[in-house]
N, C-alpha and C positions, 0 to 999 in steps of 0.2 A: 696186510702187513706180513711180510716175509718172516719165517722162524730166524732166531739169531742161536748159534751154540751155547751165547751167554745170557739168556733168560733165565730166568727160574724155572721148572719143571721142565727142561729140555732132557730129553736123555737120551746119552752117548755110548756110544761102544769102541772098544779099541780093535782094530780091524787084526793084531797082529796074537794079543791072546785072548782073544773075544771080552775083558772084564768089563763092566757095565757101571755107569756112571747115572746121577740125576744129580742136576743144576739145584743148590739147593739158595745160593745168594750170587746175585749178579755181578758181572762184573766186566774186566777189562782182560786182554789178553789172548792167547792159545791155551788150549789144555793138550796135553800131551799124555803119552802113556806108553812105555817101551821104546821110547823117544822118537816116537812118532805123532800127529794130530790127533784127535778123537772126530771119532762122523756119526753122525745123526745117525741114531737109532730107526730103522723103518725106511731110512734114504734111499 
């Protein structure tokens, strides 16, 4: 099973001012940050 960005315990980073995110309830959606995507932490 593939990671999805909206699991629970996923963690993200925003590539433009590095702030760091964890997936704490799942859901639908993008997650954005400086209006840009969030990417996998460790990707």
């Amino acid at each position: 099973m593939s990671e999805t960005i909206n699991e629970t315990g996923t963690r993200l980073i925003c590539l433009s001012c590095e702030a760091e995110f964890v997936v704490t309830r799942p859901g639908n959606g993008e997650l954005t940050c400086c209006d840009t995507p969030l990417d996998i932490k460790g990707k």
